[in-house]
C-alpha positions as CSV (number, residue, x, y, z in Angstrom):
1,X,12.3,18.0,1.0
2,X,12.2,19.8,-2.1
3,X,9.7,22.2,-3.3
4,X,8.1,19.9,-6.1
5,X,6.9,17.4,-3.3
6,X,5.7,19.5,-0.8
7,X,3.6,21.6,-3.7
8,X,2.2,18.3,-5.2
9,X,1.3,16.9,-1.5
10,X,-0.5,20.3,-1.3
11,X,-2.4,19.7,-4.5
12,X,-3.2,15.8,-4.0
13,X,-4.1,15.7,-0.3
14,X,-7.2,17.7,-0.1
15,X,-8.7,16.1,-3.4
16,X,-8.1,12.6,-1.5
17,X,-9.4,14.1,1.5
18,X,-12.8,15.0,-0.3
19,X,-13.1,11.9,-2.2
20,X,-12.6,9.8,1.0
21,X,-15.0,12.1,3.6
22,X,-17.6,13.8,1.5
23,X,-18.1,11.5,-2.0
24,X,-20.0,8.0,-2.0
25,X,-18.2,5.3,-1.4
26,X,-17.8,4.1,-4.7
27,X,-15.4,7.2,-5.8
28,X,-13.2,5.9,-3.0
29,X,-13.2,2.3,-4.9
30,X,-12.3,3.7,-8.6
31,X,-9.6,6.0,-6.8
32,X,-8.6,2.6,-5.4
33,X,-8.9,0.5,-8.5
34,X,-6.8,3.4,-10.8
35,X,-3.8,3.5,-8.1
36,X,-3.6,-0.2,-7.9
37,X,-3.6,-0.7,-11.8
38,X,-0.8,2.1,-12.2
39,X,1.3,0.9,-9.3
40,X,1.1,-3.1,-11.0
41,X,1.8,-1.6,-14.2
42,X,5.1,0.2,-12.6
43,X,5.7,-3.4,-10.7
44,X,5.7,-5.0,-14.1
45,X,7.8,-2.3,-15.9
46,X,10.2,-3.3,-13.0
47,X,10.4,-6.9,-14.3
48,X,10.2,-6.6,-17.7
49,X,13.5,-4.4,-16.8
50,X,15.0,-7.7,-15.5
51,X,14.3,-9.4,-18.8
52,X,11.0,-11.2,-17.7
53,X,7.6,-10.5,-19.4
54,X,4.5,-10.5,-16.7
55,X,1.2,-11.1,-18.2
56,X,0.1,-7.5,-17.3
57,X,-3.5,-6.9,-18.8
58,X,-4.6,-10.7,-16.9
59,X,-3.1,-9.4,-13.9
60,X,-4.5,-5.8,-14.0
61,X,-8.0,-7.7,-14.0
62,X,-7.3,-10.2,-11.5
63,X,-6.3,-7.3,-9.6
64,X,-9.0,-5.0,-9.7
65,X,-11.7,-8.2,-9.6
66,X,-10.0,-8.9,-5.9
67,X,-10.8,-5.1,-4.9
68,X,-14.1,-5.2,-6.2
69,X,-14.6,-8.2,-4.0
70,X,-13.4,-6.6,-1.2
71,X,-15.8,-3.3,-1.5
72,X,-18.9,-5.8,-2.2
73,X,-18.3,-8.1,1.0
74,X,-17.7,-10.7,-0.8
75,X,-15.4,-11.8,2.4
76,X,-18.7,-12.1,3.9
77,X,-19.5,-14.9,6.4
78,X,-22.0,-16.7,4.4
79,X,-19.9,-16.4,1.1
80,X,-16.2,-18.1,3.5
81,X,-18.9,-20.8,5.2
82,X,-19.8,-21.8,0.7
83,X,-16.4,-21.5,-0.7
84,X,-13.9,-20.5,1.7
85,X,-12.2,-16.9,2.3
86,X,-9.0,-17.4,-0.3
87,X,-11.3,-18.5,-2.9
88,X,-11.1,-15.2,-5.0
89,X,-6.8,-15.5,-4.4
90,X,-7.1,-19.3,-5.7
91,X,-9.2,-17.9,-8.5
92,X,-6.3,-15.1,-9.4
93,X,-3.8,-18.0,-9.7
94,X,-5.3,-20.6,-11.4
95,X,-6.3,-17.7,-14.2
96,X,-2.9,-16.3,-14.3
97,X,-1.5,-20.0,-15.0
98,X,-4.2,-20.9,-17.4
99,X,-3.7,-18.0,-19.4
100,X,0.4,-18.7,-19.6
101,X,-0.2,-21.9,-20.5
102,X,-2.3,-21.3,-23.4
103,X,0.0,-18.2,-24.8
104,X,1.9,-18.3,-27.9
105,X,4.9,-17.3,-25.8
106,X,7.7,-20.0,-25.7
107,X,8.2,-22.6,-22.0
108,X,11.3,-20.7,-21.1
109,X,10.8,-18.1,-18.6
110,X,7.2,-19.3,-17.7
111,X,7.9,-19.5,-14.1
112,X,9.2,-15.8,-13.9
113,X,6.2,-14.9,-16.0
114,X,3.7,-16.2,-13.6
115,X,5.6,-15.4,-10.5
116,X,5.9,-11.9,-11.7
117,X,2.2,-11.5,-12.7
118,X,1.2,-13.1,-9.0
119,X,3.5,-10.8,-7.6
120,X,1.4,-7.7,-9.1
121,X,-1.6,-9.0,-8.1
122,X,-0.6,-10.1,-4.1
123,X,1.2,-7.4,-2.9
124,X,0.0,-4.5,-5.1
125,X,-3.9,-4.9,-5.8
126,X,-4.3,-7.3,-2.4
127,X,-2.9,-4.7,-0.1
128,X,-4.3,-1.9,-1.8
129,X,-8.0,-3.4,-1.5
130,X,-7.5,-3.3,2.6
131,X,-7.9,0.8,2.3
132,X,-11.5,0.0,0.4
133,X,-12.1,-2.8,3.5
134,X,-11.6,0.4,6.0
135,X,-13.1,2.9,4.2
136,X,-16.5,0.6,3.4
137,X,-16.8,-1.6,6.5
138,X,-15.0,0.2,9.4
139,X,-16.2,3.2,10.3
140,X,-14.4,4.0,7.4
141,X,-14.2,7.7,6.9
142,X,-12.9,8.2,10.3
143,X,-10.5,5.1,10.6
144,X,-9.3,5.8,6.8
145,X,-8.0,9.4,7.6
146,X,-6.6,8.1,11.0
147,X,-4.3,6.1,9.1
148,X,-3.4,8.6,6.5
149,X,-2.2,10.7,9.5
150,X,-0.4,8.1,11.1
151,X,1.5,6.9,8.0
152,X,2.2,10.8,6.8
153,X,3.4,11.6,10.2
154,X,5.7,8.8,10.2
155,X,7.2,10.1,6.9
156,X,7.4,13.3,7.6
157,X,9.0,13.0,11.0
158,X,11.0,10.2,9.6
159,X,12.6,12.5,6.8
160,X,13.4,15.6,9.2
161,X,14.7,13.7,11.9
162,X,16.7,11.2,10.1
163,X,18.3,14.9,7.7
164,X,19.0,16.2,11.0
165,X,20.8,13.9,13.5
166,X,21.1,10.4,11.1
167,X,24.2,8.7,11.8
168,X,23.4,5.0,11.9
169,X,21.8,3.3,9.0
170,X,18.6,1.3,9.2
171,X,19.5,-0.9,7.2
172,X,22.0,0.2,4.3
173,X,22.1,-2.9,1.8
174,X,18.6,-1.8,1.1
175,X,17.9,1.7,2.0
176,X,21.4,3.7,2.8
177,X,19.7,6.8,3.4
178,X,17.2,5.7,6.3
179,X,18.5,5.9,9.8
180,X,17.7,4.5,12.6
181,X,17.4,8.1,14.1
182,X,14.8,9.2,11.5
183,X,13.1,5.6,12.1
184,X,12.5,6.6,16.0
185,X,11.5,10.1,15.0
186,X,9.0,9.3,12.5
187,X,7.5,6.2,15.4
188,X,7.4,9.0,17.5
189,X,5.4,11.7,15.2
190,X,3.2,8.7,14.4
191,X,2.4,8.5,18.2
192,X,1.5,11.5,18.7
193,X,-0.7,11.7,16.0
194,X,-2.4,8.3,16.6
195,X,-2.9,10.5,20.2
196,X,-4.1,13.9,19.0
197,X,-6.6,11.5,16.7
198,X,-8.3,9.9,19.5
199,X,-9.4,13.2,20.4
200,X,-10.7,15.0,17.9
201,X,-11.2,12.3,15.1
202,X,-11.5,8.5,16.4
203,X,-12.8,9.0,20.1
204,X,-13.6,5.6,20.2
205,X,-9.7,4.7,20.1
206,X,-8.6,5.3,23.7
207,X,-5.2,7.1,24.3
208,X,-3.1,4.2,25.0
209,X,-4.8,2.1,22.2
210,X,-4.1,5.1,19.9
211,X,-0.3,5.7,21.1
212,X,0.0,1.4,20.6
213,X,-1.5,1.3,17.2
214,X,0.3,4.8,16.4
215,X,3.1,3.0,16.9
216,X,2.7,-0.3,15.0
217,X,1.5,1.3,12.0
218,X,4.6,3.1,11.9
219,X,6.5,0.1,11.9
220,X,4.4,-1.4,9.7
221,X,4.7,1.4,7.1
222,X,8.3,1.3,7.4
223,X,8.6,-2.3,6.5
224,X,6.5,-1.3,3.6
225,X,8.8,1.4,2.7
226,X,11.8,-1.2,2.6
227,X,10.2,-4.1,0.8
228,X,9.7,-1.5,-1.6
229,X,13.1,-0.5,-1.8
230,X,14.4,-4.0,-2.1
231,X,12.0,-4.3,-5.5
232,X,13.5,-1.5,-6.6
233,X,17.3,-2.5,-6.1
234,X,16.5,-5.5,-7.5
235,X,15.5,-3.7,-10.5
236,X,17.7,-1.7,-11.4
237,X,15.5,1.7,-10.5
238,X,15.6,4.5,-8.5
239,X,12.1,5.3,-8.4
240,X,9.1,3.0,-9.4
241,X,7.6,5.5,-11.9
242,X,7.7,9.0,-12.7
243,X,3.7,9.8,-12.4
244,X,4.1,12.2,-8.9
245,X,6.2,14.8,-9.4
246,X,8.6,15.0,-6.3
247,X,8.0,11.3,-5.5
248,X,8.1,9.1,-8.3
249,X,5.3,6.8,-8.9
250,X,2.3,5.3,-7.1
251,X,4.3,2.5,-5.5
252,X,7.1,5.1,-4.1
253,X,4.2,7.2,-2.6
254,X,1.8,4.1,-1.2
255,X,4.5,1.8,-0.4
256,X,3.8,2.6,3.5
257,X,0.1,2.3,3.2
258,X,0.6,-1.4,1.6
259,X,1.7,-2.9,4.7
260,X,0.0,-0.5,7.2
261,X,-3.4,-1.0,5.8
262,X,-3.6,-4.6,6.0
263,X,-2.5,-3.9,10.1
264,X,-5.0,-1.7,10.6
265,X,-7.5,-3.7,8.9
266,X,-7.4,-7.1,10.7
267,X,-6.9,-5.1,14.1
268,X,-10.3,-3.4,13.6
269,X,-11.7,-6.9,13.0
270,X,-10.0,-8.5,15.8
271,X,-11.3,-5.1,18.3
């Protein structure tokens, strides 16, 4: 791990740590909001490097209007019982369609446009707007760091496990440097940090419950990690952006978090 990384986790951890326990909720939501537009604006620098042309400033919108409706409740009961719970994801696509329609760009590569655009919107802003759902509705300060923990354990024991003792790929059309060695150490880091947090940080988690979810998020984040990577390949690219020194951009450095959040999220509702 080289120096770069471990220095700008030093310098970006704490101020994310502040924002999500000691500031209002709403600095959590325009931390939110500014990730999710940088990592769809790396997602549609990744197309346009395969020749198509997403519609980036409607998507950016669409993007951060879904967020914002996640912060305000706007999931609520009495809003799913009026117009049903995907309204707002209906709403993104009929706008993203409506506004490639009327364009002055010619019918050829329409469907790559739109599909693009969507793509920014559904699996960048969406899964982003699941951290602002735990952090505002979920015990949300506690839950919110729990899963940080988890997901930078998982990493972490991931990365010094698998440079150890990795000898068998993961899967190598995708990822050839993850092993399935460094996959079973970072599950296990994430364990036991899912364990030491129902002790000192989410005592309403019992120690099972803990080691369980520990576990699942870690698979989840992993996942995350590869869908990632297949984006990527399919690119062209070896790193979604260059904002993070050490790790790239905002996607390389949340990919994880998009598919463990959404976990995390509906489990809490389910609970």
């Amino acid at each position: 791990m080289s120096m770069t990384r471990v220095l700008t986790g030093a310098a970006l951890i704490p101020v994310l740590l502040v924002i999500v326990w000691y500031l209002p909720p709403q600095y959590f939501l325009f931390l939110v909001l500014a990730g999710a537009a940088t990592g769809q604006h790396e997602l549609y620098a990744m197309a346009r490097a395969r020749g198509h042309r997403p519609i980036e400033v409607t998507g950016i919108v669409a993007g951060a209007l879904l967020i914002i409706a996640v912060f305000t409740q706007l999931f609520s009961q009495q809003w799913m019982l009026r117009f049903g719970s995907i309204f707002p994801v209906t709403a993104c696509v009929l706008v993203v369609l409506a506004v490639r329609l009327f364009s002055r760009r010619p019918v050829d590569g329409a469907l790559e446009d739109v599909g693009a655009t969507l793509l920014g919107i559904l699996y960048v802003a969406l899964l982003f707007g699941f951290q602002v759902g735990i952090h505002r509705w979920f015990q949300g300060k506690q839950f919110l760091l729990f899963l940080y923990l988890v997901i930078w354990a998982s990493d972490t024991g991931a990365y010094y496990v698998g440079t150890a003792f990795g000898k068998r790929r993961l899967y190598e059309k995708i990822s050839p440097k993850k092993s399935i060695e460094g996959f079973m150490g970072g599950t296990a880091a994430a364990m036991i940090v899912a364990l030491l947090c129902a002790f000192w940080l989410v005592k309403s988690l019992s120690a099972v419950e803990a080691v369980v979810l520990g576990m699942v998020l870690a698979l989840a984040g992993t996942l995350g990690d590869l869908a990632e990577s297949l984006l990527k390949r399919s690119a062209g690219v070896k790193d979604s952006g260059t904002l993070i020194p050490g790790h790239g951009g905002v996607l390389d450095r949340m990919d994880s978090m998009l598919f463990a959040a959404p976990v995390l999220y509906y489990y809490l509702r389910m609970r």
